[in-house]
C-alpha positions in Angstrom: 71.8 21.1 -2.9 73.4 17.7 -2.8 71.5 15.4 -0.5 73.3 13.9 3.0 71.9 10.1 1.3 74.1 11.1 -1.5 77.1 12.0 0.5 76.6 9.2 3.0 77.3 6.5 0.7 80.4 8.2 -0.6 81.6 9.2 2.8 80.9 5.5 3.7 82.9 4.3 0.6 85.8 6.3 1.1 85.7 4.5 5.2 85.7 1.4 4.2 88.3 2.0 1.8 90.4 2.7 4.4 89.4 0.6 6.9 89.2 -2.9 4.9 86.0 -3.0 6.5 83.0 -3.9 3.9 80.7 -1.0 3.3 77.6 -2.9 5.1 79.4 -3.0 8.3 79.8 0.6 8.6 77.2 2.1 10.8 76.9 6.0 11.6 77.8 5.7 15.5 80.8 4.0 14.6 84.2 5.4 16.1 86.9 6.4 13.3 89.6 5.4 15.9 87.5 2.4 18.1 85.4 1.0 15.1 87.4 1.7 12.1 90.6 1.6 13.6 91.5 4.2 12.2 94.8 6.0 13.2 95.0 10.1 13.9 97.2 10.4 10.8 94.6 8.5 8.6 91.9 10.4 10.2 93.8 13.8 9.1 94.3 12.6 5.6 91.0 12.3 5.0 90.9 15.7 4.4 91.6 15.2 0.7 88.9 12.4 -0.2 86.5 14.5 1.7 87.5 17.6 -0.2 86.8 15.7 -3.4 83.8 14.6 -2.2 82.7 18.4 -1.7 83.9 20.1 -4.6 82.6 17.1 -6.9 79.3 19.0 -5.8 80.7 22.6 -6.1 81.9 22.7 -2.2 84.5 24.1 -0.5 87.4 21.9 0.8 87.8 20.4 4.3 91.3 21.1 6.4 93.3 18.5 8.0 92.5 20.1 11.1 88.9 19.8 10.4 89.5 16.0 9.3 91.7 15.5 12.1 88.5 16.9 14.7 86.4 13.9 13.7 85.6 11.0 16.0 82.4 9.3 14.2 81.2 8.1 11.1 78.5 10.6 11.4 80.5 14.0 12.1 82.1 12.9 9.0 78.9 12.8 7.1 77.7 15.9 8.3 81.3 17.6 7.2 81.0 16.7 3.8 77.6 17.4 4.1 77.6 20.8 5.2 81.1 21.6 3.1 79.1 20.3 -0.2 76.4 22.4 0.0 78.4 25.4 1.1 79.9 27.5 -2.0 82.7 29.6 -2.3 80.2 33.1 -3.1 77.8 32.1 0.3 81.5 32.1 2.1 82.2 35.6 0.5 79.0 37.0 0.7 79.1 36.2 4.8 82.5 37.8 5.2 81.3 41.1 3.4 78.2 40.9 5.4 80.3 40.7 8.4 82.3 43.4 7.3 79.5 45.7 6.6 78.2 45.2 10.3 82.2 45.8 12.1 82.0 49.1 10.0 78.5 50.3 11.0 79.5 49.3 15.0 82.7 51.1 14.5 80.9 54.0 12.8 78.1 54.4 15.7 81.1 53.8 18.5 82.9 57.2 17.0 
């Protein structure tokens, strides 16, 4: 399990990349839009560094519309976060225990 410090400071490297801000005047309540000035279509496209970030640690990938949903520095962190340390068989192991419980409803309605 990748730690959020780890991600932070990648998450944070990958914003001020963007931004032309320096990495030290990046704070977690910062706005993407307000603070970073970031625009919606450079919010959305950081989808794809985010996804790196993620499946560098065995993760699963983060959508533009995810991306695009962001409004702070630190719902970004916690997306990479969360999408890091969430892998592909826990995904498919919580759709076939969903599964399992539709059947066993559908069975008991019948």
């Amino acid at each position: 399990m990748v730690a959020r410090t780890t991600i932070k400071e990648e998450v944070t490297h990958v914003l001020a990349a963007v931004s032309n801000l320096p990495v030290d005047e990046i704070s977690e309540s910062d706005s993407l839009k307000n603070d970073l000035l970031l625009s919606a279509a450079m919010i959305n496209a950081l989808a794809h560094p985010y996804t790196l970030i993620s499946q560098s640690y065995g993760g699963r990938r983060i959508t533009i519309i995810e991306a695009g949903k962001l409004k702070t520095v630190k719902a970004s962190i916690d997306l990479v976060h969360k999408r890091a340390n969430t892998t592909a068989s826990a995904v498919k192991k919580k759709t076939a225990k969903k599964k399992a419980t539709a059947k066993r409803q559908v069975a008991r309605g019948a």
